[in-house]
N, C-alpha and C positions, 0 to 999 in steps of 0.2 A: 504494500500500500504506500503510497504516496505521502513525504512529509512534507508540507508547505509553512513557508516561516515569511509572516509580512512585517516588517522593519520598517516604520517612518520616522521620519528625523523631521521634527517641526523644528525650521533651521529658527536658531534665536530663541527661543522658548524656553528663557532659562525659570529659576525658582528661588533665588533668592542670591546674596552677595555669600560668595565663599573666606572662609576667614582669612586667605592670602590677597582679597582685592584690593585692600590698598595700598598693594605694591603696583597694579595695574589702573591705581584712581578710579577705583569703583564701589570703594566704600559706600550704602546703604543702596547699591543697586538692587532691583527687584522688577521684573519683568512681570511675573503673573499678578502681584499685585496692585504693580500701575494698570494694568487690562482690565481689573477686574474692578478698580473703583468707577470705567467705565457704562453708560448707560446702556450699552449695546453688548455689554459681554454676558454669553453664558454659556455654560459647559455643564450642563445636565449628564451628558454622558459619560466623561470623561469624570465625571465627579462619583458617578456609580461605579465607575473603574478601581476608582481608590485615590483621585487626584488631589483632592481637597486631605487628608488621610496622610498624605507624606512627610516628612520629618520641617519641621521648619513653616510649613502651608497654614495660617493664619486665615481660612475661610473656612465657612460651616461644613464637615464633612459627614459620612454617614455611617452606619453604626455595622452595615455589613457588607464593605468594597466586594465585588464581583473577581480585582485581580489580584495578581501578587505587584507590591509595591513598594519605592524605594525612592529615597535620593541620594544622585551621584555623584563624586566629588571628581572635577579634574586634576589629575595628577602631571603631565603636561606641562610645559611652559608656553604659556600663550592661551589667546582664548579669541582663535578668529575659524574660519571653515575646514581648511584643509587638517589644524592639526587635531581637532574635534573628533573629525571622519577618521583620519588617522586612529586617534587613540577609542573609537568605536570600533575599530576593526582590529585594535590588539598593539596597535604602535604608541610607546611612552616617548614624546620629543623630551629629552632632557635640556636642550636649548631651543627658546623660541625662533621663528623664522628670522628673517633681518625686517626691519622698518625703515623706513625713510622721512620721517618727521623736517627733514627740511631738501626736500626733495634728492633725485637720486644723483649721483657723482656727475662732472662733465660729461667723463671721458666713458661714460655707459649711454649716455646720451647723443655723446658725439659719433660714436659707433653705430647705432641705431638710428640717428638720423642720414649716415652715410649707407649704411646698407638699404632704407626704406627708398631714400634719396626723395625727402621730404623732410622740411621743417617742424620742430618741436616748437608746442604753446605750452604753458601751467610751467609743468613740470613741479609740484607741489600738493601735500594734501591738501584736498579740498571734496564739495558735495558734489556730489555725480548731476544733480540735478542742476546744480548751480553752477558749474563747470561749464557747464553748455551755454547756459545763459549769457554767460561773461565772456565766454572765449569764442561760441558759435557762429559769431559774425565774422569774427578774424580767420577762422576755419574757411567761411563759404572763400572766402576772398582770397586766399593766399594758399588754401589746398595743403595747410602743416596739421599735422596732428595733433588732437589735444590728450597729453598725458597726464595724466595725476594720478596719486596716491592715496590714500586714507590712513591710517591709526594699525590698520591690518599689515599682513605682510601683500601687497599687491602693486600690480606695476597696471594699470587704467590704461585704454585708449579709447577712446569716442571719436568718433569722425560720422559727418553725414552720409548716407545711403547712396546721394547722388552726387558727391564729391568722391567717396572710397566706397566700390561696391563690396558688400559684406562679406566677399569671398577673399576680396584682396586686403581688408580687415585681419580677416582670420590668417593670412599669411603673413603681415604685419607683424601679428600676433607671437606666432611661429618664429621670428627673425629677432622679435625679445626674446622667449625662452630659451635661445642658442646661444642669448648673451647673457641673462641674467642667471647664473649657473653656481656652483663653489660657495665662496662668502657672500654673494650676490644671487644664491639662489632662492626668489619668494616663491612664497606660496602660490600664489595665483596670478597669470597674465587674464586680464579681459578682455575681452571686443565688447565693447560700450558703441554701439551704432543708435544714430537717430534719426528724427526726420524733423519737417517742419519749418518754419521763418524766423530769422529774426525778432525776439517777443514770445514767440509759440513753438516753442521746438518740444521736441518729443523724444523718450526714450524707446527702443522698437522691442521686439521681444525677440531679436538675433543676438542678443548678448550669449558670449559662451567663453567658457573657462579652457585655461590651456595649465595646467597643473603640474607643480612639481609631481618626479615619480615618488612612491613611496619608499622607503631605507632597504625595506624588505618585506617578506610574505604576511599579508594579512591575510583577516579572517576568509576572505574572498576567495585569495588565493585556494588558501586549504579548501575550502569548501567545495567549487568548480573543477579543483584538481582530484578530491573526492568521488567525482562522477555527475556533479549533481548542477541543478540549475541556477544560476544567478543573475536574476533581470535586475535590470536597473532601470528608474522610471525617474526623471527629472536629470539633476547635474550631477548626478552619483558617480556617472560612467566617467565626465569629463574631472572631478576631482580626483578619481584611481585610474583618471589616464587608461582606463578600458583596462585595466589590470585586473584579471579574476574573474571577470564578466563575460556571460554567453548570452546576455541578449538586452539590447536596451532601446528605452524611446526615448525621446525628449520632452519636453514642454512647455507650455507658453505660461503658466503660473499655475496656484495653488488649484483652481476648479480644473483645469486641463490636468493636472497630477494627480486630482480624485478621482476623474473620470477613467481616468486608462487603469489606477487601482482597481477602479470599482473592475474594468476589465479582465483582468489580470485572476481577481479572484472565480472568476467563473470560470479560467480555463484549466484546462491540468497539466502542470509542472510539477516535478518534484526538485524543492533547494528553496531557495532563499526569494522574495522581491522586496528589494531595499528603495524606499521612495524618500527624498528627500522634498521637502514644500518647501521652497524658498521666498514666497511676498511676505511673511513674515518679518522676515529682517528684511530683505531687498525696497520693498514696499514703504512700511509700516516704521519697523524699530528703528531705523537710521533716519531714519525722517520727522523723528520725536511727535510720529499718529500713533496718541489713544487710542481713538474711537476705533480707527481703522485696521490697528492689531485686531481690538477687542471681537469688531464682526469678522474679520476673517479667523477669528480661534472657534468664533460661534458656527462660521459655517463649516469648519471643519467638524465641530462638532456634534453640529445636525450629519452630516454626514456619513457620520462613525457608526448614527443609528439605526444608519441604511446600510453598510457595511458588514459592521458584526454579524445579524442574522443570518447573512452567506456565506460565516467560515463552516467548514467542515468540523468534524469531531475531529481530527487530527491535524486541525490549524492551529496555527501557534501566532499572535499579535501583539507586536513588543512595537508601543509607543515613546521617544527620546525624544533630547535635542543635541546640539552638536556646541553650545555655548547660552550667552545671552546677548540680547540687545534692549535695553529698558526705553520706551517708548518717553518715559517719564523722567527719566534722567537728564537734567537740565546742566548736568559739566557737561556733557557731549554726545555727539550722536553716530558714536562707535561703539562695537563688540563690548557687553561686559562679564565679568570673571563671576561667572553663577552658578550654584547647584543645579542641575538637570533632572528633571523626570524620569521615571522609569517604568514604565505600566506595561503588566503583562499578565494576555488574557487568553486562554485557550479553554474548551468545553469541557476539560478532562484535568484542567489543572484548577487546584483548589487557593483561593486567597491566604495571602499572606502578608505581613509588613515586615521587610528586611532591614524598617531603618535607613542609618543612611550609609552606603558603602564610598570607598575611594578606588576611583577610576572606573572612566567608561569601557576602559575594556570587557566590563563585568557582559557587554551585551552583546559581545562579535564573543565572547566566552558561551556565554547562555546558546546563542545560535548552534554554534561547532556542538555545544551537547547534545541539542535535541536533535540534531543531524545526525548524530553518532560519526561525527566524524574524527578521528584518530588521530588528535592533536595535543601539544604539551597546554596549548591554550584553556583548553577543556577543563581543567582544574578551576580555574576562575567561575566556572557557570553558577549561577544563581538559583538553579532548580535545588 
């Protein structure tokens, strides 16, 4: 018989500050609870889960959770996408990626604008949305790219649709990660494409990650190398750089990555579908929206209660996140250093509260178990 195991990563979705964030200035961060003083937020189901129930969770919870449940602590340095995913799938960064807080060297810049054989604008952090704003007109007109950073480990490019067509983006793209490698290796290259005028530009949903590889074998690996299936549904594929993966889709945001889930669970595979929702953060938590977290956790989980009814007895539904972004936090509207969720609900497994453990590995651990897959990983599982 067939064991199917569905992984979603509500990116940013953290639970509270972990007691090392004010080494990363994120002292009294709290995601779920700036969402939650929202008018628009509710989690009915995710509350019968065992969400509200979790260590540190300061909302009304209920007296008999449906799953086994936990908060997890990053063990990790850093607290932005890749090394989240990373340490989801069994990898500890003992050093954070690099940053570039005052934007990246010349001579990384002067290489890239000779291979692209185009002009650099920004070159500094700054908001993706507001990047465009400021630099968009100088784009249309001069045809240089607009690069920037943020707070994370990432190297941005935005460019219009009809100045740089997304393809020659994407190999733009490609022509950092050849450079940005060693001590200069970040986490993530983007293609940031838009469209629009002057005043009204727009961000498109061609944006796509070009990701460092991973050190070594994750949960992934083992698993697909086990025999077994591993889809990827959203940017899962492009942050493991297709490493470990036998079958993936894409998407244009969180309702396109419910929908192809919802897909996914009616057909038969046996292994893994690891989905990551990204408007959470992308959207929402970097853009310091309440309200707009709050209804997109709500439709998530209205969702959940069309979902669950269609696992199998021998489904297994493990709910994370891969960090925080507090919508609410008014020092900045970057990554913050949070406890994570951990809900996990199958028809055959009975509730539990584990408390709170340290490191997300506990959940590419848990996976490799109910796979029965023959790893040193497996020790960590949570069953």
């Amino acid at each position: 018989m067939n064991k199917r195991v569905f992984l979603i990563v509500l990116d940013s979705f953290g639970i509270g500050e972990m007691p090392d964030s004010y080494r990363y200035g994120d002292k009294g961060a709290n995601t779920l609870k700036s969402i939650s003083k929202s008018e628009f937020f509710a989690c009915d189901n995710m509350r019968k889960l065992g969400l509200f129930n979790i260590d540190g969770v300061d909302l009304p919870n209920i007296s008999a959770p449906l799953a086994v449940f936990a908060r997890l602590g990053e063990v990790s340095e850093g607290k932005d996408t890749t090394i989240g995913h990373w340490e989801i799938a069994g990898i500890v960064s003992e050093k954070p990626l690099p940053t570039y807080p005052c934007g990246f060297p010349d001579h990384l810049i002067e290489e890239f604008s000779r291979l692209t054989a185009r002009g650099v604008l920004c070159n500094r952090p700054y908001s993706g949305t507001e990047v465009i704003k400021d630099y968009g007109k100088e784009h249309l007109e001069s045809g240089d790219l607009i690069v920037y950073t943020s707070a994370d480990s990432v190297f941005q490019i935005a460019a219009h649709e009809k100045i740089v067509p997304v393809e020659e983006l994407y190999e733009y793209c490609r022509i950092a990660r050849s450079i940005l490698v060693g001590e200069h290796g970040v986490g993530r290259i983007i293609a940031r494409p838009f469209i629009g005028v002057p005043g009204d530009f727009t961000r498109t949903s061609n944006r796509h990650d070009f990701s460092l590889e991973p050190p070594e074998a994750t949960a992934l690996d083992l698993i697909s190398g086990s025999g077994y299936d591993v889809i990827s549904v959203g940017k899962i594929n492009d942050i493991f750089v297709g490493r470990g993966i036998t079958e993936h889709v894409y998407t244009t945001g969180n309702t396109d990555g419910m929908k192809k889930t919802l897909e996914y669970v009616k057909k038969d595979f046996n292994g893994l579908c690891f989905v990551n929702l990204v408007d959470f953060d992308m959207l929402y938590g970097h853009r310091n929206d309440i309200d707009g977290y709050a209804k997109a956790i709500s439709e998530f989980d209205m969702w959940l209660g069309e979902f669950v009814p269609l696992l199998k007895d021998d489904d297994l539904l493990i709910i994370t996140a891969d960090h925080g972004c507090d919508p609410g936090y008014i020092a900045a509207t970057d990554h913050t250093r949070e406890y994570v969720p951990f809900l996990m609900f199958g028809k055959n497994i009975k509730s539990k509260n584990l408390g709170t453990k340290q490191g997300f590995f506990h959940v590419g651990a848990t996976v490799c178990a109910y796979l029965s897959v023959n790893a040193d990983i497996c020790r960590y599982s949570l069953f």
